[in-house]
C-alpha positions as CSV (number, residue, x, y, z in Angstrom):
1,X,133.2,149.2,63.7
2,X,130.6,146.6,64.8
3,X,133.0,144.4,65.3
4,X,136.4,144.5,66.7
5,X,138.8,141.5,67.9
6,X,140.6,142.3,70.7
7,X,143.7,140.7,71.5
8,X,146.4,139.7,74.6
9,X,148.7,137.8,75.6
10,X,146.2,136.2,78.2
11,X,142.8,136.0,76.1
12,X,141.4,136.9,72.9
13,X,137.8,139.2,72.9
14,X,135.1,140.3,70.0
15,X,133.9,143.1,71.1
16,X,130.3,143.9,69.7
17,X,129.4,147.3,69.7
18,X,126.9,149.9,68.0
19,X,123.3,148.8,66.4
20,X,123.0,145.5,65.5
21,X,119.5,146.0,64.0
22,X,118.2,145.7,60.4
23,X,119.2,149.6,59.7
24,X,122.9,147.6,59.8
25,X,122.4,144.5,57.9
26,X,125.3,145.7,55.0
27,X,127.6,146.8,57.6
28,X,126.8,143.8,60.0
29,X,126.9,141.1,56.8
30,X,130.7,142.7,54.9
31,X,132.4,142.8,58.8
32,X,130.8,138.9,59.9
33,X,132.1,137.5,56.8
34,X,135.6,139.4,56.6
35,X,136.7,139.3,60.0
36,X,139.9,136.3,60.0
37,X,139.4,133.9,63.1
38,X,142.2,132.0,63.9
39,X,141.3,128.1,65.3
40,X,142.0,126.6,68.2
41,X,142.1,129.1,70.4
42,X,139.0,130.0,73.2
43,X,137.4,133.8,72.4
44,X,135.1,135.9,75.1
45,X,132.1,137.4,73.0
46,X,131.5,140.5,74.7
47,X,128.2,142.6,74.0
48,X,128.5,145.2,76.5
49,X,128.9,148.3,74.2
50,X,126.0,147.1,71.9
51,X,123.1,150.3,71.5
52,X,120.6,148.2,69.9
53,X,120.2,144.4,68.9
54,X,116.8,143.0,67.2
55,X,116.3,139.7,65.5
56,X,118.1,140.4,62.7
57,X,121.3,141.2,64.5
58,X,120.8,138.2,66.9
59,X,120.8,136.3,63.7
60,X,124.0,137.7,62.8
61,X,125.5,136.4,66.4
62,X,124.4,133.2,65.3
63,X,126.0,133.5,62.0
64,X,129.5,134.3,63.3
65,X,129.2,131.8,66.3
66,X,128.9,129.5,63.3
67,X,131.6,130.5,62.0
68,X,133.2,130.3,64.9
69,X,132.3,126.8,65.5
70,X,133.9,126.1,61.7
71,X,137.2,127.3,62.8
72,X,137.1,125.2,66.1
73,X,137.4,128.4,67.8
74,X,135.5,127.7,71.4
75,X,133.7,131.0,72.8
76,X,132.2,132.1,75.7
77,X,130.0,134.9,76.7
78,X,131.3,137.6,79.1
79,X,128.6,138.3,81.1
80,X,125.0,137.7,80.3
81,X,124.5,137.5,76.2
82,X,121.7,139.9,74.3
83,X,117.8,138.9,74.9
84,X,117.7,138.3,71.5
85,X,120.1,136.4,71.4
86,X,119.2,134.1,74.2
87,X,115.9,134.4,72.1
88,X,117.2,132.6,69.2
89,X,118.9,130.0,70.7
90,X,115.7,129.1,72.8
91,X,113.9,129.2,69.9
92,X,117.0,126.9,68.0
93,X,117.0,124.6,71.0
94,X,113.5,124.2,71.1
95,X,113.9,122.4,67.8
96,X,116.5,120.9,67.5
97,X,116.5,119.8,70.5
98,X,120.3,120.5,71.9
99,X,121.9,123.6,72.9
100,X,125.3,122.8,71.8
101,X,126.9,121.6,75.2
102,X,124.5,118.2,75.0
103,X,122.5,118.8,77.7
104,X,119.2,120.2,76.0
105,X,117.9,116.6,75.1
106,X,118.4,115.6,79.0
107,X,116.9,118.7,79.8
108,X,113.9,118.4,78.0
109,X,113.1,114.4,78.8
110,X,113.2,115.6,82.5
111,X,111.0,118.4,81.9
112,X,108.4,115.6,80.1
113,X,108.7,113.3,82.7
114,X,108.1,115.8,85.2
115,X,104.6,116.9,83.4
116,X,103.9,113.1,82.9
117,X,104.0,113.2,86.6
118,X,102.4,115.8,87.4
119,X,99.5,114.6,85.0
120,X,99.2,110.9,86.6
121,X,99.2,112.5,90.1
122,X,96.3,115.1,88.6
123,X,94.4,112.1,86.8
124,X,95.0,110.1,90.1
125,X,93.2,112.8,92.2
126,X,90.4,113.3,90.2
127,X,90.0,109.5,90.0
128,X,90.0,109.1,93.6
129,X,87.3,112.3,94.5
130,X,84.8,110.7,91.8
131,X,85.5,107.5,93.8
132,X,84.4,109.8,96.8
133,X,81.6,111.4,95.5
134,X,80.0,107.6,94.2
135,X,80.8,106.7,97.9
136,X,78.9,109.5,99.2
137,X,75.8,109.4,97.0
138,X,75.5,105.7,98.0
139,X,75.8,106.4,101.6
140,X,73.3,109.2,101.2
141,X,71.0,106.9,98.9
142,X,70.9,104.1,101.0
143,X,68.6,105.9,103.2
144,X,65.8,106.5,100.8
145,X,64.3,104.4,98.2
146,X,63.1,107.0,96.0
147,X,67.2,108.1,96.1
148,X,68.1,105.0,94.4
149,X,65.7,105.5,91.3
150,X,64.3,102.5,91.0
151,X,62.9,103.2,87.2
152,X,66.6,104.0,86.3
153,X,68.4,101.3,87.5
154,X,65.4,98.8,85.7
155,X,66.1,100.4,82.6
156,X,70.1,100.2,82.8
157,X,69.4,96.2,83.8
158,X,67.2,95.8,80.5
159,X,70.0,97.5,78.3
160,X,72.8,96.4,79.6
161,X,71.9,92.5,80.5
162,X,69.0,92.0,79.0
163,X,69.9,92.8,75.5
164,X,73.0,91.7,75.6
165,X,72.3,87.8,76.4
166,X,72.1,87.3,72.7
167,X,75.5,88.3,72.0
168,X,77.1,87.3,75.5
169,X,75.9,83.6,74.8
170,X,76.7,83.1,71.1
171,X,80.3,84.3,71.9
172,X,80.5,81.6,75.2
173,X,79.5,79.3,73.2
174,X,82.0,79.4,70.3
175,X,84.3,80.2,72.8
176,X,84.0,77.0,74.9
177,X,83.9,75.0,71.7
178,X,87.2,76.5,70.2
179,X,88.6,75.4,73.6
180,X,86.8,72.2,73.4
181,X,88.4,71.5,70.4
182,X,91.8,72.6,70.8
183,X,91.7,71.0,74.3
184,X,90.7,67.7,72.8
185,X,93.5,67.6,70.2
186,X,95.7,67.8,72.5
187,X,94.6,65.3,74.6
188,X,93.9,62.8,71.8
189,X,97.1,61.8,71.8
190,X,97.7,60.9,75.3
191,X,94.6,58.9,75.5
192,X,92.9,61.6,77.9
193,X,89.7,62.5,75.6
194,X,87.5,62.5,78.8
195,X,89.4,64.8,80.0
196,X,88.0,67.6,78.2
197,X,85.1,67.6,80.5
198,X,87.5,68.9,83.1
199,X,89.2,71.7,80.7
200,X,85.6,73.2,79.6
201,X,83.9,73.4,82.7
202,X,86.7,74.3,84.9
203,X,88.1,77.0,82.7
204,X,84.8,78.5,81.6
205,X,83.0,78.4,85.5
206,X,86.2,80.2,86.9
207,X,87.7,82.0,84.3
208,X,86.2,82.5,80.9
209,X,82.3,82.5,81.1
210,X,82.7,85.6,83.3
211,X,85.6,87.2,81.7
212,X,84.7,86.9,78.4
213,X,81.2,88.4,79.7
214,X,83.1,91.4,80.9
215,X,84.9,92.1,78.0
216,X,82.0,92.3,76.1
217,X,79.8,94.5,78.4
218,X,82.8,96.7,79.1
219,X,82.5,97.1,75.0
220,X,79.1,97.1,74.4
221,X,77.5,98.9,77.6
222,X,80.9,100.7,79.0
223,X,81.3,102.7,75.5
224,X,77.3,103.5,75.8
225,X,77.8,105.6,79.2
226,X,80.6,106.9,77.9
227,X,78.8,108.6,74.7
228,X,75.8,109.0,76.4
229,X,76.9,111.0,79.5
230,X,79.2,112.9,77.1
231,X,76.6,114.0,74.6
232,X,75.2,115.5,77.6
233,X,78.1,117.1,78.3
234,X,78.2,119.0,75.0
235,X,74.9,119.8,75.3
236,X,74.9,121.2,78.8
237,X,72.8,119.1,79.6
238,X,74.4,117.9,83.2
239,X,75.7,121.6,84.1
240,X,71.5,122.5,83.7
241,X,71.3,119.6,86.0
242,X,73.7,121.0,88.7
243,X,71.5,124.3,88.1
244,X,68.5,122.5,89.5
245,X,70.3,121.5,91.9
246,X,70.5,118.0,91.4
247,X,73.5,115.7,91.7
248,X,74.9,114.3,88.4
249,X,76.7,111.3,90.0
250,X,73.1,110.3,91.7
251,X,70.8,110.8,88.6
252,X,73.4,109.6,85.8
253,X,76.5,107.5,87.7
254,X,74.7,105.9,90.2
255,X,72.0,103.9,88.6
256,X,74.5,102.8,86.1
257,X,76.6,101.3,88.3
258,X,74.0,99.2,90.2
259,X,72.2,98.2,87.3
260,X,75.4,96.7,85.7
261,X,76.2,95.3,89.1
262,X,72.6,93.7,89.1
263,X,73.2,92.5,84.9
264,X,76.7,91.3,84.9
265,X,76.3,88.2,87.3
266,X,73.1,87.1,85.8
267,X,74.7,87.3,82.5
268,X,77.6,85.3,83.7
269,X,75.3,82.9,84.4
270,X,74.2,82.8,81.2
271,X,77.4,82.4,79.5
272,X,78.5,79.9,82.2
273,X,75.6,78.0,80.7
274,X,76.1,78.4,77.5
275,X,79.7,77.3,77.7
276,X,79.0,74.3,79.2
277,X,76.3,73.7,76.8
278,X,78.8,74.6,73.9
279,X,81.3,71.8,75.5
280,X,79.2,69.1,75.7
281,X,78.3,69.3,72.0
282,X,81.8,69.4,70.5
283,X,82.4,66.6,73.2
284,X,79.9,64.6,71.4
285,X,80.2,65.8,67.7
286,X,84.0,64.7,67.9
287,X,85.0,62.7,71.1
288,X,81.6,60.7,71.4
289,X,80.9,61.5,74.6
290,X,77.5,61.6,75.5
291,X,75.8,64.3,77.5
292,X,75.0,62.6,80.2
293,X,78.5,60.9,80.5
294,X,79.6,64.8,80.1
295,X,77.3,66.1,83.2
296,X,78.9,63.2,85.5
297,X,81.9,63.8,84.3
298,X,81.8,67.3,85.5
299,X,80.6,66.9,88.3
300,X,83.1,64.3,89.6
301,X,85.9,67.5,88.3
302,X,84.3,70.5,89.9
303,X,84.9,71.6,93.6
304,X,82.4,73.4,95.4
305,X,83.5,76.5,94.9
306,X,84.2,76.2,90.8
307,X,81.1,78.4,90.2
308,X,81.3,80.6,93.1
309,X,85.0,81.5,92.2
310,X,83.8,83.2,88.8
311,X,80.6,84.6,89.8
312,X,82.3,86.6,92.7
313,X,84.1,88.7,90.4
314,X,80.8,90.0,88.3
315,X,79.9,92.4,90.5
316,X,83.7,94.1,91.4
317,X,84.4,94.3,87.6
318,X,81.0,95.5,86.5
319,X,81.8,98.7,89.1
320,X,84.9,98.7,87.2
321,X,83.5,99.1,83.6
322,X,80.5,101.4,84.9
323,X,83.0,103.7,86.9
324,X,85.3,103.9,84.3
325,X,82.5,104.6,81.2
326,X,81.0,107.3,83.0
327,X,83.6,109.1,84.4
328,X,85.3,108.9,81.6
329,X,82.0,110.6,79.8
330,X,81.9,113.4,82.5
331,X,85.2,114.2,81.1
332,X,84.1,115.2,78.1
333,X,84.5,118.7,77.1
334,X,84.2,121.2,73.9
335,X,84.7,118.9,70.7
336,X,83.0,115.5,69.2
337,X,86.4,114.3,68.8
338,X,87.3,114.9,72.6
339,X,84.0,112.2,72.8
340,X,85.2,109.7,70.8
341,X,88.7,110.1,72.3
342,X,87.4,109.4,75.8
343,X,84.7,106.6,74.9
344,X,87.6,104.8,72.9
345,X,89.8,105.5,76.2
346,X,87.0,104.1,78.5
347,X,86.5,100.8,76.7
348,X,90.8,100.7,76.8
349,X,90.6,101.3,80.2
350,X,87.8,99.2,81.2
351,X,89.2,96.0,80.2
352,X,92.5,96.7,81.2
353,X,90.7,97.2,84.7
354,X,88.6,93.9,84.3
355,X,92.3,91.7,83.5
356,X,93.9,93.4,86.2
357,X,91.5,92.4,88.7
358,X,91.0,89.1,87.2
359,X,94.8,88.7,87.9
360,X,94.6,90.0,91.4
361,X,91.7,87.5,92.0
362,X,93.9,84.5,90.9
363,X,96.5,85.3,92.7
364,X,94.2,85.7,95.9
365,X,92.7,82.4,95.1
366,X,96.0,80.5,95.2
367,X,96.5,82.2,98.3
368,X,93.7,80.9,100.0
369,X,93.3,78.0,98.1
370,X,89.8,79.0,96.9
């Protein structure tokens, strides 16, 4: 017999002997289904005398541990179960996700949130050593002229701010009117047109000329080192560079960074401008305010440190959106869809960086009264 129900007066015991293998599967399936289990009682499986047990027969287990579970007959395993059998379940657990005594699903959510962990803490160092090695190339570029590739960083200025004003000023300026007009809605019905003035130029010199400017160079320009320096990447390009012995981070990172740091203010400028400029119109398309009431008017509402307060920020989040494009495109590795993966990541990123700090830098500001 393969299977033989052992009874006492203190426990009751299946004994499993023989081969449980697929040679068995008549003998295995006539005594599973015939054996009579009696409910509500608590049964030791016991596996010591089996000779042989593959898949097959650990399917079997499984099939009369469901009946088991039919008759509300609780079971336990007297000593340490079959490997197959231990196999199976895994395997069962694995998708279904519980192992019958509710604790799998805990099991597994610890088990993610420990990789999750261990992932941010991996992610964390390798942010912080590129953050070393950008620190380090500057130090050791600060010393030499030809270090800080001159041509390079021209170029990045041209791309990045030059050829963006176009786009960086249209959007201010429909920007500042929307926020013109909205703003002077509002008002209108307190009797507080003039007041506009103050809304426009206080909100677009602090906060939106330059934040609007980042957003769209973190797009435009922070998806472009992203692709480029990934393209590389699958071409080998940078590892022939480390052959040669030259330093990725100085020829590709580097003059990235400093020629966005160089573009982004003067493009704030720009859109600072072109804000104002788009302000004074809708002031005088709809309120009647003329331009030059407009300029007084903003002058008598702006501190000396309006201006300053948003141009400050240019350069700290244009290392943001430069860091974060080309590192992300130095992670690029083995697929086209691993590049568009990590330039969609790097804009995501980027302007999540960029509102962050714009946060921090309000909350400084109040602080200090800035």
């Amino acid at each position: 017999m393969l299977i033989e129900w052992l009874s006492t007066a203190e426990e009751q015991t299946v004994r499993l002997s023989g081969a449980w293998c697929a040679e068995s599967v008549g003998s295995l399936e006539k005594e599973v289904d015939a054996l009579v289990i009696p409910s509500a009682v608590h049964v030791w499986l016991d596996a010591s005398q089996v000779t042989n047990m593959d898949l097959t027969g650990a399917w079997f287990v499984r099939r009369f541990q469901a009946r088991l579970d039919q008759c509300s007959t609780s079971y336990s395993w007297r000593g340490t179960p079959p490997p197959t059998v231990e196999f199976v379940q895994h395997s069962l657990e694995r998708d279904i996700g519980s192992d019958g005594n509710g604790h799998r699903d805990g099991l597994r959510a610890r088990e993610q949130l420990g990789r999750l962990t261990l992932n941010q803490v991996e992610s964390l160092r390798e942010a912080l050593d590129f953050t070393g090695r950008i620190g380090a190339v500057l130090r050791r570029a600060a010393g030499s002229w030809r270090a800080l590739r001159a041509a390079s960083i021209t170029r990045h200025v041209y791309e990045a701010g030059l050829l963006a004003i176009p786009i960086v000023a249209l959007i201010a300026f429909l920007i500042s009117v929307i926020v013109a007009y909205i703003g002077a809605q509002e008002l209108k019905q307190f009797g507080g047109e003039v007041f506009v003035v103050d809304l426009v130029s206080v909100s677009v010199l602090r906060e939106l000329g330059v934040l609007l400017t980042s957003i769209i160079v973190a797009g435009r320009s922070g998806s472009s080192y992203a692709a480029e320096i990934g393209v590389m990447q699958l071409n080998e390009e940078v590892d022939a560079l480390r052959a040669m012995g030259v330093d990725p981070v100085e020829v590709l990172v580097l003059p990235r960074i400093l020629g966005l740091v160089l573009a982004l203010p003067l493009l704030t400028v720009i859109a600072d401008a072109m804000g104002i400029a788009g302000g004074a119109v809708l002031s005088w398309l709809v309120l009647g305010i003329p331009f030059n009431q407009f300029a007084v008017r903003m002058q008598e509402a702006l501190s000396p440190t309006t201006f300053w307060a948003g141009l400050i920020k240019a350069p700290i989040f244009a290392i943001l959106i430069a860091a974060v494009g080309t590192y992300r495109g130095l992670q690029v590795r083995d697929s086209s869809r691993e590049l568009g993966r990590l330039t969609t990541q790097a804009v995501v990123e980027s302007i999540f960086l960029v509102l962050l700090a714009d946060a921090i830098f309000a909350v400084v500001y109040w602080e200090i009264d800035f």
